[in-house]
C-alpha positions in Angstrom: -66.5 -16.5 3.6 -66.5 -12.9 3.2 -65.3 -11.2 -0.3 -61.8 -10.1 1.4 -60.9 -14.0 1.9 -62.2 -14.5 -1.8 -60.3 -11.8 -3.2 -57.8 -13.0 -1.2 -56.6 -9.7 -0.3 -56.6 -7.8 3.6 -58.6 -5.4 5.0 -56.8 -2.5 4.3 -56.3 -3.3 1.0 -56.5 -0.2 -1.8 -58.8 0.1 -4.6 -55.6 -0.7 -7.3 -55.0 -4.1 -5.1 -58.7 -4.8 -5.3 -58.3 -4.7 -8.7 -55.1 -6.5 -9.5 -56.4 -9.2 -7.1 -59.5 -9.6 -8.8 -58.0 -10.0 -12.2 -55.3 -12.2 -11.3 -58.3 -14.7 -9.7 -60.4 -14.3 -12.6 -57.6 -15.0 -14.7 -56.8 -18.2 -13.1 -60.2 -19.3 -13.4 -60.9 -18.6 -16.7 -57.9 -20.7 -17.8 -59.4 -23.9 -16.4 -60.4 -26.5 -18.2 -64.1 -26.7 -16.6 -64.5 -23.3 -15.4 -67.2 -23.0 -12.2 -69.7 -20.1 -13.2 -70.6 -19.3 -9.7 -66.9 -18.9 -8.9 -66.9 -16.5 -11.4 -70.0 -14.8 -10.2 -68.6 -14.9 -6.6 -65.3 -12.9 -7.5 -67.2 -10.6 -9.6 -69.4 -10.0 -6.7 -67.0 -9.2 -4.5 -65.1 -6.8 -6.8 -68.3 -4.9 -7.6 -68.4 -4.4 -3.5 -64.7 -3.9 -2.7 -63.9 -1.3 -5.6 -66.6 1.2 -5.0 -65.9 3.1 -1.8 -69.3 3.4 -0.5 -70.4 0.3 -1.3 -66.9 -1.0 0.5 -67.5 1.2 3.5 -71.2 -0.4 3.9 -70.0 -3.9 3.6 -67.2 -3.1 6.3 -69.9 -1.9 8.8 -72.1 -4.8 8.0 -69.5 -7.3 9.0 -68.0 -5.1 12.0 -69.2 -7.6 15.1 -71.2 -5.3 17.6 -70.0 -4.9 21.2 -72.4 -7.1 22.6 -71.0 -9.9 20.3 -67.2 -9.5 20.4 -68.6 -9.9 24.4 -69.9 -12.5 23.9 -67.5 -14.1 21.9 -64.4 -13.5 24.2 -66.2 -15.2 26.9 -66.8 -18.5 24.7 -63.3 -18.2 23.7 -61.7 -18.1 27.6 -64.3 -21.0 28.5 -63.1 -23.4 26.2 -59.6 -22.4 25.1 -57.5 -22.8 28.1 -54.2 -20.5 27.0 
C-alpha cells in the first residue's frame, strides 16, 4: 500500500489536501475506542512524505515503474486477461 492509498487522497493531490486528509484520518482514529499505534504511525508517515515537496517528489520517482517493467507488465496483462 503506498501512502496515497493510506491518505486516501490521488496523485495530484495539493499540499492543503495532504493536510486536511491526514487530519481527518487521524482524527478518526484517535476517536476509537482501541486505537492501533502503528496506524497512527503509518498515516504520520505518510504525511511527513507527502507534505514536503522534495521528499514527495522522491517518493513519486521511487514508485514510477521503469520502462522495462510497465513492459513487462502489459505483456502478463494481455496473456492472461483476454479483453
Amino acid at each position: 500500500m503506498d501512502f496515497y492509498e493510506i491518505l486516501g487522497i490521488d496523485h495530484a493531490a495539493d499540499t492543503p489536501t495532504v493536510h486536511a486528509a491526514f487530519r481527518t484520518r487521524a482524527q478518526a482514529q484517535r476517536r476509537r475506542l482501541n486505537p492501533d499505534p502503528r496506524t497512527m504511525a503509518l498515516l504520520s508517515r505518510a504525511y511527513m512524505v507527502l507534505s514536503n515537496e522534495r521528499t514527495r517528489k522522491a517518493y513519486d520517482a521511487k514508485l514510477a515503474p521503469n520502462p522495462r517493467e510497465q513492459l513487462r507488465r502489459a505483456a502478463q496483462r494481455s496473456l492472461f486477461d483476454p479483453q
